[in-house]
N, CA, C and O of each residue as an XYZ file, in Angstrom:
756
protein
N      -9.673     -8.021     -1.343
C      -8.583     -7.142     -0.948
C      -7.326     -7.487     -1.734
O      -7.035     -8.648     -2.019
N      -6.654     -6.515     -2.044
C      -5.378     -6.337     -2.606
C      -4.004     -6.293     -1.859
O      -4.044     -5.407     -1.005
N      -2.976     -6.851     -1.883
C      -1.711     -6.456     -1.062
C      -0.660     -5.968     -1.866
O       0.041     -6.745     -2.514
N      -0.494     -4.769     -1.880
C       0.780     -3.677     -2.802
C       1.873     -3.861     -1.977
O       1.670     -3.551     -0.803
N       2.573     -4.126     -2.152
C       4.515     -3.913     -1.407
C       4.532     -3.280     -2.469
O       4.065     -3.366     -3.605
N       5.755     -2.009     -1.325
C       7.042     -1.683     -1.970
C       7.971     -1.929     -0.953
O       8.001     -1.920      0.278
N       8.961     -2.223     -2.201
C      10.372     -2.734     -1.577
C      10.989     -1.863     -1.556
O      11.051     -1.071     -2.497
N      11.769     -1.722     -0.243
C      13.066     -0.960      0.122
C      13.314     -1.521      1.742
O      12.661     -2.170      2.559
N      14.767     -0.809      1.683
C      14.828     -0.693      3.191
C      14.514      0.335      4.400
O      14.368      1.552      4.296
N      14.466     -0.231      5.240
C      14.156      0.667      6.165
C      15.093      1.767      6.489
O      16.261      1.514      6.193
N      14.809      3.257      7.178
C      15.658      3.956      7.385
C      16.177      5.247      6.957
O      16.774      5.169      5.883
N      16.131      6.404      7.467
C      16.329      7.467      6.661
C      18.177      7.503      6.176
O      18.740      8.281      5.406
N      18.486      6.876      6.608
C      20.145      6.753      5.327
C      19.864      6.049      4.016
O      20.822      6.030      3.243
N      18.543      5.361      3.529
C      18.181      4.717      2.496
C      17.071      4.818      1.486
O      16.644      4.077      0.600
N      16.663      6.396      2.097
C      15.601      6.732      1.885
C      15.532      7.523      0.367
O      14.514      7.934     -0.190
N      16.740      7.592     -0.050
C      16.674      8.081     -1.518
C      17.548      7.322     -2.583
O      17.752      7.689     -3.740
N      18.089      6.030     -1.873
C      18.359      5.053     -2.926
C      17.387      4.508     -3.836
O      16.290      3.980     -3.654
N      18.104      4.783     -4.917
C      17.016      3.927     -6.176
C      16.890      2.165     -5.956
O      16.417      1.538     -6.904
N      17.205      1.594     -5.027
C      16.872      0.541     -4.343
C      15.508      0.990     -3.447
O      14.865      0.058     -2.963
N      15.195      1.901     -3.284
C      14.070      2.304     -2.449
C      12.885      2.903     -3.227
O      12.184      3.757     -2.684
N      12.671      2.539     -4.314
C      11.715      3.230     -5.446
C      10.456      2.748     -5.263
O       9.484      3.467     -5.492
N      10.332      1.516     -4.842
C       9.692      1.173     -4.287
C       8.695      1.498     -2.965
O       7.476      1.653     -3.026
N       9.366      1.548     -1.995
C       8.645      2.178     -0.405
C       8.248      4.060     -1.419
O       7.412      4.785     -0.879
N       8.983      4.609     -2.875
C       8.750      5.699     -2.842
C       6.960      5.974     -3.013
O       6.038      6.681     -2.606
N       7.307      4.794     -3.967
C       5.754      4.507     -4.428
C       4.592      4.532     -3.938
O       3.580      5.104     -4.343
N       4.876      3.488     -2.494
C       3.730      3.427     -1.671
C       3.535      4.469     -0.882
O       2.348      4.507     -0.555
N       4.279      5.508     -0.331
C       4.386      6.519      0.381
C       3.771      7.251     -1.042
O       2.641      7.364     -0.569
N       3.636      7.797     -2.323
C       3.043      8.080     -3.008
C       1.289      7.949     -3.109
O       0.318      8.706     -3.068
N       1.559      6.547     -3.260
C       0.097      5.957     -3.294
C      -0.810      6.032     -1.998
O      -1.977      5.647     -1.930
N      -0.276      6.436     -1.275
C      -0.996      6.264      0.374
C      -1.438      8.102     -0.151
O      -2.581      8.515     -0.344
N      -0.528      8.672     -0.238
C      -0.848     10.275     -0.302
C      -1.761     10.971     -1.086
O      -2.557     11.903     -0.963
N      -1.462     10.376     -1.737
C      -2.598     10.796     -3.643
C      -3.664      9.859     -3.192
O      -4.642     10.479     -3.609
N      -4.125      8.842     -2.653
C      -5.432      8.003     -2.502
C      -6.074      8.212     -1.123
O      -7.117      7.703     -0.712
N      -5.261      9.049     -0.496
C      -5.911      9.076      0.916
C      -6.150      7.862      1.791
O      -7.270      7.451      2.092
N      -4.709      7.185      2.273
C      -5.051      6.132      2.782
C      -5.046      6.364      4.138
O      -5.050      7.492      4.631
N      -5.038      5.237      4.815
C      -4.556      5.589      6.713
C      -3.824      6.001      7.076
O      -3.056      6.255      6.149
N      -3.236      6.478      8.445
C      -1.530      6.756      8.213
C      -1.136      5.510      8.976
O      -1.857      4.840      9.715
N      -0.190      5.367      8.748
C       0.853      3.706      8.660
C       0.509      3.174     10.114
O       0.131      3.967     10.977
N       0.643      1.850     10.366
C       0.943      1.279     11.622
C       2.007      0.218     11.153
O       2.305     -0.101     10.002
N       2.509     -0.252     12.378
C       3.331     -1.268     12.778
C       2.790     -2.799     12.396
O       1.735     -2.902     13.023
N       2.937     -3.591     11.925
C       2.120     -4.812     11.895
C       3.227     -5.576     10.532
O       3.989     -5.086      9.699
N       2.814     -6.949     10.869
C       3.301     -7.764      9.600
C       5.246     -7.399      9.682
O       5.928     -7.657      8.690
N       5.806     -6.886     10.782
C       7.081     -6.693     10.301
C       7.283     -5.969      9.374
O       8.111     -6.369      8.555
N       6.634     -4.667      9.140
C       6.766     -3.518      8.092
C       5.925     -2.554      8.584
O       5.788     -2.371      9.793
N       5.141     -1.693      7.438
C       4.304     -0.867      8.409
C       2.799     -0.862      7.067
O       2.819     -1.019      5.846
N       1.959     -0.674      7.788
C       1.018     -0.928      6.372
C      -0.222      0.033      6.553
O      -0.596      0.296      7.696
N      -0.923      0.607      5.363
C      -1.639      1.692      5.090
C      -2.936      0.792      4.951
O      -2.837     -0.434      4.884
N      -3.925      1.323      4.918
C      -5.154      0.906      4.474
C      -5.822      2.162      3.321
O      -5.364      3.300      3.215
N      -6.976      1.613      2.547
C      -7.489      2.609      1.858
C      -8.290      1.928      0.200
O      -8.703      0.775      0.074
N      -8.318      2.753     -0.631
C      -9.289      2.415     -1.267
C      -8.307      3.133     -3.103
O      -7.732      4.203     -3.303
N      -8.519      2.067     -3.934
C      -7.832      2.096     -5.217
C      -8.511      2.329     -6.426
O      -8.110      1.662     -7.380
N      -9.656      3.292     -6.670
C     -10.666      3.097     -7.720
C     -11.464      2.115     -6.783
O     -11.196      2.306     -5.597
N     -12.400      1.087     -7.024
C     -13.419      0.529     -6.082
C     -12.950     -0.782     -5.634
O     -13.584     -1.706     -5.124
N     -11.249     -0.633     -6.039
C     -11.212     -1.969     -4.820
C      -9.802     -1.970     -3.281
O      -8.615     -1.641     -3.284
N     -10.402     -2.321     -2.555
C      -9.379     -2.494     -0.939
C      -8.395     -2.791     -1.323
O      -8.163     -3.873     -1.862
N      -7.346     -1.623     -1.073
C      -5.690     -2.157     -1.223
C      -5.415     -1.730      0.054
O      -5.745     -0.612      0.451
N      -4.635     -2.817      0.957
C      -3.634     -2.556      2.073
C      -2.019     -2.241      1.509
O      -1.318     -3.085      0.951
N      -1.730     -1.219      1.717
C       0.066     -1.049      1.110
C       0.736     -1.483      2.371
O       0.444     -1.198      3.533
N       1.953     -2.432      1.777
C       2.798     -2.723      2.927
C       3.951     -2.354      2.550
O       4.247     -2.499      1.364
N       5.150     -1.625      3.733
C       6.117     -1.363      3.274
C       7.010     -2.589      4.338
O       7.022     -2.576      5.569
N       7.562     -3.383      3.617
C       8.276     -4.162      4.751
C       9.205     -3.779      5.429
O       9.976     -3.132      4.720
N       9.728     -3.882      7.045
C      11.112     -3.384      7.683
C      12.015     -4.515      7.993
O      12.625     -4.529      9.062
N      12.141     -5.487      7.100
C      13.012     -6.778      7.450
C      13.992     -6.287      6.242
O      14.726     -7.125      5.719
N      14.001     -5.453      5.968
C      15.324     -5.012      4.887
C      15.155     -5.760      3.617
O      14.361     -6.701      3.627
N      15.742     -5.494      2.610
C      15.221     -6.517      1.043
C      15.152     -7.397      1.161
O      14.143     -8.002      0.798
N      16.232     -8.025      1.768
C      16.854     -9.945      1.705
C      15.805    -10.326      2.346
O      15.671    -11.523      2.088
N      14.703     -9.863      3.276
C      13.997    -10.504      3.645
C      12.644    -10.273      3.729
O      11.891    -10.745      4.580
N      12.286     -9.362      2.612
C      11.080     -8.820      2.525
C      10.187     -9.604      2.372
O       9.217     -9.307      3.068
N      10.049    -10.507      1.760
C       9.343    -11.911      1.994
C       8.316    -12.773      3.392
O       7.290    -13.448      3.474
N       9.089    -12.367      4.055
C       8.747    -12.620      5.868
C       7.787    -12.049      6.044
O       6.707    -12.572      6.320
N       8.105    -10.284      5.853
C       6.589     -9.537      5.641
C       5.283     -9.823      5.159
O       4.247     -9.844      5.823
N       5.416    -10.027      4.031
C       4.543    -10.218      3.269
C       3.769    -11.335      3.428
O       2.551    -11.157      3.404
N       4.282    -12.690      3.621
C       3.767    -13.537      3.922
C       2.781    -13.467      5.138
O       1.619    -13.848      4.997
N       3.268    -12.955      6.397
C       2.577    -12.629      7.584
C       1.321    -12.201      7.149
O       0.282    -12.785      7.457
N       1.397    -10.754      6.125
C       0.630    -10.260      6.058
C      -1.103    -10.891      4.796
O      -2.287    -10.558      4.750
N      -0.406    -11.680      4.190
C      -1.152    -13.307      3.463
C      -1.691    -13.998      4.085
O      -2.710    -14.611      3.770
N      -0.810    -14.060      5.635
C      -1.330    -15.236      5.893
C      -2.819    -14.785      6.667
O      -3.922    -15.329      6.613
N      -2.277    -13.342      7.532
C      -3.191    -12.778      8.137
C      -4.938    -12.946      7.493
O      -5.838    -13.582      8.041
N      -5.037    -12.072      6.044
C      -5.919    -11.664      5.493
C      -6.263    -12.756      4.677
O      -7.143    -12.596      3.831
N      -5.558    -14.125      4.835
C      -5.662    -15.604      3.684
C      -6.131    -14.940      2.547
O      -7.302    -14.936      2.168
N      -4.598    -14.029      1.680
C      -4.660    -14.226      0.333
C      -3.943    -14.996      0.109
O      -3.398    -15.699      0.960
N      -3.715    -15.072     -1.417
C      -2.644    -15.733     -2.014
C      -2.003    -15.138     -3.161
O      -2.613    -14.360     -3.895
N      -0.891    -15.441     -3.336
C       0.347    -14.526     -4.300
C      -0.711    -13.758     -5.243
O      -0.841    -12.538     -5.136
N      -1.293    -14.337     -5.959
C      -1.755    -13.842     -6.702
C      -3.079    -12.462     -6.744
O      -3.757    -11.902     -7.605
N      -2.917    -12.403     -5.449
C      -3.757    -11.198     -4.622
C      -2.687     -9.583     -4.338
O      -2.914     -8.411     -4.037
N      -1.464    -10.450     -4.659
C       0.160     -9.364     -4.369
C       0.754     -8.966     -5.898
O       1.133     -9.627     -6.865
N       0.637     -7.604     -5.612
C       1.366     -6.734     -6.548
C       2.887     -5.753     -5.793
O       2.981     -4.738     -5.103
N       3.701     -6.563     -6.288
C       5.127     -6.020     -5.908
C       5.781     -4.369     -6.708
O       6.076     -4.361     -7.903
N       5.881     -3.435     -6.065
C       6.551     -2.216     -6.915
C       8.322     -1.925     -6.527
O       8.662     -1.187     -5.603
N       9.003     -2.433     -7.148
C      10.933     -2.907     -7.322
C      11.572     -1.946     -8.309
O      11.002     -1.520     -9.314
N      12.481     -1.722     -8.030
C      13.565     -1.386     -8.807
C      14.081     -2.279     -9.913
O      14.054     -3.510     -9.936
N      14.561     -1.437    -10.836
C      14.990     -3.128    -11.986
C      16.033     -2.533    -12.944
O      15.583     -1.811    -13.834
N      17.200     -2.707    -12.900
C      18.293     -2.717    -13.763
C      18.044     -2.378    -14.857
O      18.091     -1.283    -15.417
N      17.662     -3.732    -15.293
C      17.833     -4.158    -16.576
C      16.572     -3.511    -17.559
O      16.088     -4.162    -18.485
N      15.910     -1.462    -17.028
C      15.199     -1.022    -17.296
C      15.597      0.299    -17.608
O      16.116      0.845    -16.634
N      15.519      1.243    -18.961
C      16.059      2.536    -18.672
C      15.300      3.536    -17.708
O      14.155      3.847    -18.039
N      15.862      4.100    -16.477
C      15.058      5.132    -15.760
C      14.230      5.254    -15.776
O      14.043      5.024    -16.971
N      13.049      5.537    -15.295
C      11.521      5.877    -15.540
C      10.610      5.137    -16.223
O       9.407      5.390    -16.299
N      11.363      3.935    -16.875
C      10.672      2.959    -17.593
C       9.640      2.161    -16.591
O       9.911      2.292    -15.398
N       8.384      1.274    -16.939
C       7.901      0.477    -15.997
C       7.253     -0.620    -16.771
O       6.858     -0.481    -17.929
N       7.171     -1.654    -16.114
C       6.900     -2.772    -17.135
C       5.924     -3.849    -16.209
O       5.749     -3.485    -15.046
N       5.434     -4.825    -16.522
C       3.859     -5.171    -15.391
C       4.335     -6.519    -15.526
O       5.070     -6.522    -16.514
N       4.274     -7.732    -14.990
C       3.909     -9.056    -15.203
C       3.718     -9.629    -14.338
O       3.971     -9.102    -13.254
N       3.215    -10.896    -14.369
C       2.743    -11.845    -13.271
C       3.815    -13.041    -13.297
O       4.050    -13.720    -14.296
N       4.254    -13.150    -12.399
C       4.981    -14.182    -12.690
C       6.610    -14.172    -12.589
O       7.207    -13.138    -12.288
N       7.373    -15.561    -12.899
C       8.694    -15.290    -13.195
C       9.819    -15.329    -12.165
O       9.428    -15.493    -11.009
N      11.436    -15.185    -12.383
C      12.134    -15.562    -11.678
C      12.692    -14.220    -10.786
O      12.153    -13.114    -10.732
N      13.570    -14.531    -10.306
C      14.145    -13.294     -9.202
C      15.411    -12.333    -10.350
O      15.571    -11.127    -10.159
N      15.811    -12.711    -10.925
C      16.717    -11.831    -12.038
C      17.953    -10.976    -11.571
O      18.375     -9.900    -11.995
N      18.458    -11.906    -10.429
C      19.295    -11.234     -9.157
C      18.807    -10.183     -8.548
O      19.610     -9.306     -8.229
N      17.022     -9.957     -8.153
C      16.911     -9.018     -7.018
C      16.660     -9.871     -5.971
O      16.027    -10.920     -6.089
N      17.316     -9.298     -4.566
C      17.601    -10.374     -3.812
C      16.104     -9.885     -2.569
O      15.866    -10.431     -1.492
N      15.498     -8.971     -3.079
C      13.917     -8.725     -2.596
C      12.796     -9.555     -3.488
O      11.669     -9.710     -3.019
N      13.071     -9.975     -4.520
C      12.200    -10.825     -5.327
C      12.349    -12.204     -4.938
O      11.520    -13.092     -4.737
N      13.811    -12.162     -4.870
C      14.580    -13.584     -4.321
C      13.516    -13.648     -3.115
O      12.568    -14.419     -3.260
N      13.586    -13.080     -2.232
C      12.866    -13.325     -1.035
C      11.343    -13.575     -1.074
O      10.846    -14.461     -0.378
N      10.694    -12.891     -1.788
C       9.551    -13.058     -1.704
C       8.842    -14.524     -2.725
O       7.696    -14.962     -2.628
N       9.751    -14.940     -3.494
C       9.581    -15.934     -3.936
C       9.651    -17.252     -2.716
O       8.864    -18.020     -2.162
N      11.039    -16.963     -2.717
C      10.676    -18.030     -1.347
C       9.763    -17.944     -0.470
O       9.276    -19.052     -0.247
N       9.227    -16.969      0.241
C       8.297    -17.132      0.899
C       6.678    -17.137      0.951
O       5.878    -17.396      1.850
N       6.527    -16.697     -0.541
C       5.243    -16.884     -1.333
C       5.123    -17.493     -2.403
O       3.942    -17.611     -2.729
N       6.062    -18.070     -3.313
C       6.171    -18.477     -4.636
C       6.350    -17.437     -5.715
O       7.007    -16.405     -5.585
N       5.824    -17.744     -6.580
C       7.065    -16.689     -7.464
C       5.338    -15.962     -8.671
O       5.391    -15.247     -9.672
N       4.344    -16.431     -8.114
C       2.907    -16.162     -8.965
C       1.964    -14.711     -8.525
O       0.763    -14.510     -8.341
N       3.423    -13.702     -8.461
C       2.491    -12.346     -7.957
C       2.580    -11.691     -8.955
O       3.077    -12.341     -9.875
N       2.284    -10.533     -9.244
C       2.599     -9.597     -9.889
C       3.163     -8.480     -9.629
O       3.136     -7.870     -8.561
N       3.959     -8.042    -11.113
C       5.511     -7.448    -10.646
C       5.470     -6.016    -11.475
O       5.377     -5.942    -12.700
N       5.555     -4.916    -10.587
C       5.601     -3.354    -11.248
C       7.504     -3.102    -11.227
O       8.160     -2.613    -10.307
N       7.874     -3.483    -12.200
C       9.243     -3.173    -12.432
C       9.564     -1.389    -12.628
O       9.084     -0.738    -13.556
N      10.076     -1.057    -12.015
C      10.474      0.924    -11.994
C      12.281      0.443    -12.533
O      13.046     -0.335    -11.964
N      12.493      1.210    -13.738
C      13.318      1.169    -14.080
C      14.761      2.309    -13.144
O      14.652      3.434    -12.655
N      15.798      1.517    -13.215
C      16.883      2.737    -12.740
C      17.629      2.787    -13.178
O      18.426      3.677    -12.881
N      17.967      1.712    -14.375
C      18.890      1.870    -15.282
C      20.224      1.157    -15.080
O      20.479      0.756    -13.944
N      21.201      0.935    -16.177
C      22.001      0.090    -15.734
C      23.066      0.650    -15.676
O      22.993      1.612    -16.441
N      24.473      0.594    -14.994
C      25.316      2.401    -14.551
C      26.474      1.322    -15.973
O      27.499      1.980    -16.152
N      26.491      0.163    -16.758
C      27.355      0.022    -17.646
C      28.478     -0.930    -17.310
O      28.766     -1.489    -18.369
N      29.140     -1.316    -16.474
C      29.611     -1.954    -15.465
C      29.708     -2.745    -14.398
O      30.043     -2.211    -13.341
N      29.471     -4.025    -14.423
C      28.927     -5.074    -13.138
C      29.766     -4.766    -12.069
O      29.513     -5.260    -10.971
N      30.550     -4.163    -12.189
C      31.856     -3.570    -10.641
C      30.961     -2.599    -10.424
O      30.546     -2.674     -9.268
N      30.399     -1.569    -11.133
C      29.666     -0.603    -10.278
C      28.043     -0.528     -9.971
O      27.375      0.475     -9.718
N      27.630     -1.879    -10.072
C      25.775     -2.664     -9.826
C      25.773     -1.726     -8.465
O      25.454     -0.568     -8.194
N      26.176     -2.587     -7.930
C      25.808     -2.298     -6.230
C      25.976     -0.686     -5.587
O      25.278     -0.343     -4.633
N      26.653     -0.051     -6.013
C      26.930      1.409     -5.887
C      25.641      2.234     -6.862
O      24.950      3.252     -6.816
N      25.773      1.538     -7.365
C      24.368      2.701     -8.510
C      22.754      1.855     -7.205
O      22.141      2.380     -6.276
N      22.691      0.971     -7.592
C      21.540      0.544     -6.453
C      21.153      1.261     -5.407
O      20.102      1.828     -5.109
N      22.591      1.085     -4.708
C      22.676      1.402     -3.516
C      22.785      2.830     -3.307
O      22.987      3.267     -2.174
N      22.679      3.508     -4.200
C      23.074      4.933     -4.261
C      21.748      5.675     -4.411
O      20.658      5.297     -4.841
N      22.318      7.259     -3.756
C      20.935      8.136     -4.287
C      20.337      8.717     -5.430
O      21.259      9.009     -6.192
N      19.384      8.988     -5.861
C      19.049      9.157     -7.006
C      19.745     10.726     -6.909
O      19.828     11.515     -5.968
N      20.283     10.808     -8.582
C      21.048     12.289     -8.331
C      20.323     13.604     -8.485
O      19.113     13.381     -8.449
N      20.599     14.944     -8.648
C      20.056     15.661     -8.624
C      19.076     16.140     -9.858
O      18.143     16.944     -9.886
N      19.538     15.505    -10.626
C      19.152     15.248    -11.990
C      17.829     14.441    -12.391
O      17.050     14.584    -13.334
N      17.863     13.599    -11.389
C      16.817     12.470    -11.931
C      15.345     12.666    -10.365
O      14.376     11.988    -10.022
N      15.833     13.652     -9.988
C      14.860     14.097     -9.151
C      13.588     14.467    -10.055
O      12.610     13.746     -9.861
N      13.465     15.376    -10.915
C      11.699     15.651    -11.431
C      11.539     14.893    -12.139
O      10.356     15.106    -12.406
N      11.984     13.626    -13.055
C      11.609     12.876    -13.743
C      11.115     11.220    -12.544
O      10.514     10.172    -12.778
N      11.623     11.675    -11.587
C      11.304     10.266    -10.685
C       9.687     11.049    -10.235
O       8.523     10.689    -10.412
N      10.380     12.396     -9.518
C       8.237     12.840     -9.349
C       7.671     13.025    -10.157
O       6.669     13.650     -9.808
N       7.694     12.840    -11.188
C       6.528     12.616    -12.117
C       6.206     11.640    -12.319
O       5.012     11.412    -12.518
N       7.414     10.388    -12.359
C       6.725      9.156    -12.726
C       6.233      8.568    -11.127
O       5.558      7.539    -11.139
N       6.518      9.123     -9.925
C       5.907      8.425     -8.801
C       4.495      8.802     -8.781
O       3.714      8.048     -8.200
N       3.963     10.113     -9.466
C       2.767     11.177     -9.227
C       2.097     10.398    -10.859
O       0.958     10.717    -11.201
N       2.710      9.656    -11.517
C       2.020      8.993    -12.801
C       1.521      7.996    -12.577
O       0.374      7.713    -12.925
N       2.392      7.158    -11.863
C       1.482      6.035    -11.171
C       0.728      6.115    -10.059
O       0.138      5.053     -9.858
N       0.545      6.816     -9.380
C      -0.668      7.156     -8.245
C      -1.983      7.314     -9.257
O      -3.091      6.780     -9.202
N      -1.484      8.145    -10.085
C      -2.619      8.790    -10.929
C      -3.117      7.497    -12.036
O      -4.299      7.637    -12.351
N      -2.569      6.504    -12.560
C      -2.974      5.803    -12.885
C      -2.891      4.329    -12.662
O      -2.628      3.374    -13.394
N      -3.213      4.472    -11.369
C      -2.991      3.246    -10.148
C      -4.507      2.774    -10.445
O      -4.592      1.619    -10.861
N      -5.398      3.300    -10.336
C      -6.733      2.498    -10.689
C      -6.831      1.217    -11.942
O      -7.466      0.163    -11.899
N      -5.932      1.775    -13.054
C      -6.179      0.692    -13.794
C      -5.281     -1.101    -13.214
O      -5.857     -2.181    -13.348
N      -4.077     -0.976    -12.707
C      -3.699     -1.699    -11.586
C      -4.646     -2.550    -10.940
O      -4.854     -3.720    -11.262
N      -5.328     -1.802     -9.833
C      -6.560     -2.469     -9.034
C      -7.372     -2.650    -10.005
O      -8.443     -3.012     -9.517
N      -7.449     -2.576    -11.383
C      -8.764     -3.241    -11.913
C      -8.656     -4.371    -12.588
O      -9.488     -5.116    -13.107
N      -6.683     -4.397    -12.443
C      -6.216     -5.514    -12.918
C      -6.013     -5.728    -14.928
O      -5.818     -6.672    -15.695
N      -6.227     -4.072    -15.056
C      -6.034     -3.864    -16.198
C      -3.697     -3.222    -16.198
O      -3.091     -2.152    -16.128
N      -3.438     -4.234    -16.283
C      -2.123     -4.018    -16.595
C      -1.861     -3.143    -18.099
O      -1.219     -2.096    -18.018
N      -2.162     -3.412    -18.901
C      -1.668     -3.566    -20.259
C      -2.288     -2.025    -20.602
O      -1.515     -1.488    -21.396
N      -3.396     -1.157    -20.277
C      -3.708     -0.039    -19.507
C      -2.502      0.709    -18.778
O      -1.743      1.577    -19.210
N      -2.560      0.205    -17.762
C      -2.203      0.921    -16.894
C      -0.437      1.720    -17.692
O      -0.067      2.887    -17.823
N       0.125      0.570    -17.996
C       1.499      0.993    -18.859
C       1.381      1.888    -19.905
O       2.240      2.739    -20.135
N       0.245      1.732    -20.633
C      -0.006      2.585    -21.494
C      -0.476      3.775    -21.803
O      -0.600      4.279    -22.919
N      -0.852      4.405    -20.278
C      -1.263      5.358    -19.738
C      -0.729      6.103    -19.056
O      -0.917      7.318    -19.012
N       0.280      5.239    -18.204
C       1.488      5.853    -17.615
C       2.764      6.645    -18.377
O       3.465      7.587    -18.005
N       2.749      5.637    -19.925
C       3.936      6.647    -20.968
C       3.034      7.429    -21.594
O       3.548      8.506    -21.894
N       1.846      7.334    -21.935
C       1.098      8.834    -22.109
C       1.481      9.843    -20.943
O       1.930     10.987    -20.863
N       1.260      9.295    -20.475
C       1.124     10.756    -19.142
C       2.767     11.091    -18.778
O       3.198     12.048    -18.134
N       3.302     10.312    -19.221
C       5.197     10.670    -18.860
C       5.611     11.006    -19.916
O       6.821     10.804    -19.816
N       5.287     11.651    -21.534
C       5.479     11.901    -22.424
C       5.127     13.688    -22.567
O       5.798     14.579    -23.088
N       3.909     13.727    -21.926
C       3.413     15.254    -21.990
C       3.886     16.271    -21.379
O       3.380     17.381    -21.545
């Protein structure tokens, strides 16, 4: 079995921050794969279902970013994986829009949801970075984050949420280097 987070917070006032690109994902991936519909558990809410031929549980955590970590772990400890069984889907700055980038590994890079989950799992998962771009200005980080995606960047976000559903199998097969490369095919056409 597999454990997918996406990060965001809980809440329909947060529900279209590009801090929430994440939970967009899994609410994606649950829809396009036909998963369960959500329950309560682990301090988030989590899907069951099937990824190409292998068991992914999606968890969306409700301990808010800073502590998304808590979640996840519960939900590790439950099913005794380990980090390296967890694929994280985040928001990331330091990415232009629609960009996405794969790795295992690595430090928190001031996300304070990575921050968390490091601490509470170590830092040896793997990481689906969704780009949102950087607004140019460290006075205005937290306002672009924290903000909604504009009207503008609405069909280029559903396509790339409906790109990775669609090439979410190579993911679960643990073909990364695929999966990216398939995803800017398919976000190019």
């Amino acid at each position: 079995m597999q454990l997918w987070v996406g990060l965001g917070n809980p809440g329909p006032q947060y529900a279209m921050h590009r801090h929430n690109v994440g939970f967009m994902v899994a609410d994606v991936l649950a829809d396009v794969h036909d998963f369960s519909p959500p329950a309560k558990k682990f301090q988030g809410w989590v899907q069951d279902g099937r990824i190409g031929s292998e068991r992914v549980l999606l968890l969306k955590p409700a301990t808010f970013m800073n502590e998304s970590g808590r979640s996840v772990r519960a939900a590790m400890d439950f099913y005794k994986l380990t980090s390296r069984d967890v694929t994280v889907f985040y928001d990331e700055l330091d990415l232009a829009p629609t960009k996405v980038k794969v790795k295992q590994g690595g430090g928190a890079a001031g996300h304070n949801g990575i921050r968390s989950m490091i601490a509470h799992i170590g830092e040896d998962f793997r990481r689906v970075r969704i780009g949102i771009g950087h607004p140019g200005s460290k006075a205005r980080v937290t306002g672009h984050v924290l903000g909604n995606y504009a009207k503008s960047e609405m069909e280029p976000l559903a396509d790339l949420l409906g790109a990775i559903a669609a090439e979410a199998s190579w993911l679960a097969d643990g073909d990364d280097v695929r999966f990216v490369s398939d995803l800017a095919l398919r976000l190019q056409g």
